[in-house]
N, C-alpha and C positions, 0 to 999 in steps of 0.2 A: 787324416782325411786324404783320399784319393784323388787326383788330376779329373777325373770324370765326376767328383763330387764337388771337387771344386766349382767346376763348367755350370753342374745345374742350380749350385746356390746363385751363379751373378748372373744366369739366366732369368729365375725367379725374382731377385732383385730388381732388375732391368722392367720385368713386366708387371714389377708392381708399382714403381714410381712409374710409370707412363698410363697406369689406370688411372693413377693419382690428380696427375700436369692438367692444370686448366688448358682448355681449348684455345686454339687458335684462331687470329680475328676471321679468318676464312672459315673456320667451323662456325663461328657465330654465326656469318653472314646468310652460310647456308642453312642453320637451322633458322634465321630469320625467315628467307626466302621459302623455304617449307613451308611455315606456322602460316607466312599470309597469303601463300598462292589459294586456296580454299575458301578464306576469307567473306564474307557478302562485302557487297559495295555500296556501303552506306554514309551518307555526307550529303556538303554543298560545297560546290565547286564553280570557280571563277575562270573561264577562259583565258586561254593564253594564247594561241594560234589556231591556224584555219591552213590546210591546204587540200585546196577543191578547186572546186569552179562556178562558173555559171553560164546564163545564155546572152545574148543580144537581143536586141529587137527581131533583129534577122534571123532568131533560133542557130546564130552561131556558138558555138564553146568557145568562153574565154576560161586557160587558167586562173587563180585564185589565193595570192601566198598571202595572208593577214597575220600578225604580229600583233599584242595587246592592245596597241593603241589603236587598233582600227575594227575593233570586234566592240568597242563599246563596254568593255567589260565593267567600269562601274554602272549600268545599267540594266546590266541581266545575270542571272545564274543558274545553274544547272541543280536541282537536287536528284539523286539519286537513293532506292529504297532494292536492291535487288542481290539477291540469298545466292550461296556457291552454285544454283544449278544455273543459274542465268533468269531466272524468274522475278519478275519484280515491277516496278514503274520505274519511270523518268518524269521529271517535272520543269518544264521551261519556265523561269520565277522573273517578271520584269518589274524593277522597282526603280522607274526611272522620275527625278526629279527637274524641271528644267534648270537650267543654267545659261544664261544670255552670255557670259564671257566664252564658252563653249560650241555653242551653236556651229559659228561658221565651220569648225573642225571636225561636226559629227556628218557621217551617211546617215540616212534611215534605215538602209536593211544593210546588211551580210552577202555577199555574193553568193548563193550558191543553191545550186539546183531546188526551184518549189516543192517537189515531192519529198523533200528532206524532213522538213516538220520541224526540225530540234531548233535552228534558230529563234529568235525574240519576232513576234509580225513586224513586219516593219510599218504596217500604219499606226501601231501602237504608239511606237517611236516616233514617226510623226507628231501624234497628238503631242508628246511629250516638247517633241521642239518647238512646237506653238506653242506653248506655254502653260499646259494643263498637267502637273502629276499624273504618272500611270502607275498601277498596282494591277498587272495581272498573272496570272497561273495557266499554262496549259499542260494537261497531262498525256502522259503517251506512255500505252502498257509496252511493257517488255516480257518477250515469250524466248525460251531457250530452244535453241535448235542444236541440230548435230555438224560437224565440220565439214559436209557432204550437203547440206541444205544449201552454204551460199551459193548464189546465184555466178553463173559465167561472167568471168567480171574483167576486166585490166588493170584494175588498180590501182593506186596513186599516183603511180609513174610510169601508167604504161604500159608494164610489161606481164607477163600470165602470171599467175599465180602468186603477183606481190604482196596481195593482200591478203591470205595466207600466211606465207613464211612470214610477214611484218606482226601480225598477231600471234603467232608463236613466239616471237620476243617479249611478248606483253605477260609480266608477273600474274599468274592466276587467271587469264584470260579463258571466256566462254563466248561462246558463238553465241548471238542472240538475234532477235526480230524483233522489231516495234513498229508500234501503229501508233499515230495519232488520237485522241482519244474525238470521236465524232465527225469522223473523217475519213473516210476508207484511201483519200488518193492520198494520203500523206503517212511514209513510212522509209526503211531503212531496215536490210539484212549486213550483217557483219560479224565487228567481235568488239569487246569490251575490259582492259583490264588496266592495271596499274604499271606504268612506264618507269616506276623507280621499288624499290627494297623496302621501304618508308611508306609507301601506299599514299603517299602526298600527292602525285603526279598520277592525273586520270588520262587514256587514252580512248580516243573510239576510231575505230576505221570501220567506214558503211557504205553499202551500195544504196543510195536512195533508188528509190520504188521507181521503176521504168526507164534505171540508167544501167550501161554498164561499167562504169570509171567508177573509182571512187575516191571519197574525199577523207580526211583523218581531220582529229579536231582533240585539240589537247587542253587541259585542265590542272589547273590548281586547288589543293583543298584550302575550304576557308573554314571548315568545322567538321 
């Protein structure tokens, strides 16, 4: 056997054990990342923070940073029902119980811009801290838009275009619009997608309806 024939046998060899070799965790990872960018986003999810804003008495802007414990998150959650194009509902779900050793540590509402909609009402919550159980539902349809629909906006932080490039880092992320369901002034353009590989971790960044700042609001899966 020849030096040239030698070369194309451990050529041939070489390319057929690496057909062989199981994938690497980084192959995995990306073909995870593939299979669930496309994904619909369907669950229920638990709040985990808040970063927005809201107004004063005086219609001044205060920022907004909330952390689990101050979003109430044993008392409300988020269900969502919406297919890879962006098309679907959202469901604001309050299942709030009183609790008197509690009380002094809860707000009623959530800081943040009225025209938002996706928060819990906050007179719900009310009733609930006087002392009455609430059980209720609000829905708000979600419509898919193009990356050219949202609105002029500054962003979470300020600065152009952040909310944007911030939803491009969101796994499988779609522009969408939602409305409140009976309600025209209450609504939110943005984007929507999953903040981790695992699709656990929900994110929203949105310009609520007549602002142009916006707020981001993150999420835990509980199902």
């Amino acid at each position: 056997m020849n030096q040239r024939s030698v070369a194309f046998l451990y050529i041939a060899l070489f390319l057929n054990l690496s057909a062989c070799a199981p994938g690497s965790n980084a192959d995995q990872v990306s073909l995870t990342a593939s299979a669930s960018s496309g994904l619909p986003i369907i669950g229920s999810w638990s709040p985990e923070s808040y970063v927005g804003y809201s107004y004063t008495a005086m219609n001044e802007r205060e920022n907004a940073i909330l952390e689990v414990e101050r979003l109430r998150s044993e008392d409300w959650q988020i269900e969502s029902n919406i297919d890879s194009s962006g098309n679907g509902y959202l469901k604001t779900k309050i299942s709030c119980k009183p609790n008197s050793e509690a009380l002094e540590k809860k707000v009623a509402g959530i800081p943040s811009p009225r025209s938002l909609g996706l928060f819990p009402d906050a007179g719900k919550l009310r009733i609930c801290d006087s002392g009455k159980p609430i059980e209720h539902h609000q829905n708000h349809t979600v419509l898919a838009i193009s990356r050219t629909a949202v609105p002029r906006n500054l962003g979470v932080d300020g600065k152009p275009q952040s909310l944007l490039e911030s939803c491009s880092r969101l796994r499988g992320h779609r522009f969408i619009r939602h409305h409140t369901a009976f309600n025209a002034r209450l609504g939110s353009t943005g984007c929507i997608g999953f903040a981790d590989s695992a699709a656990t971790r929900l994110s929203m960044l949105l310009v609520p309806m007549g602002e142009i700042h916006a707020v981001r609001i993150d999420f835990k899966r509980i199902r």
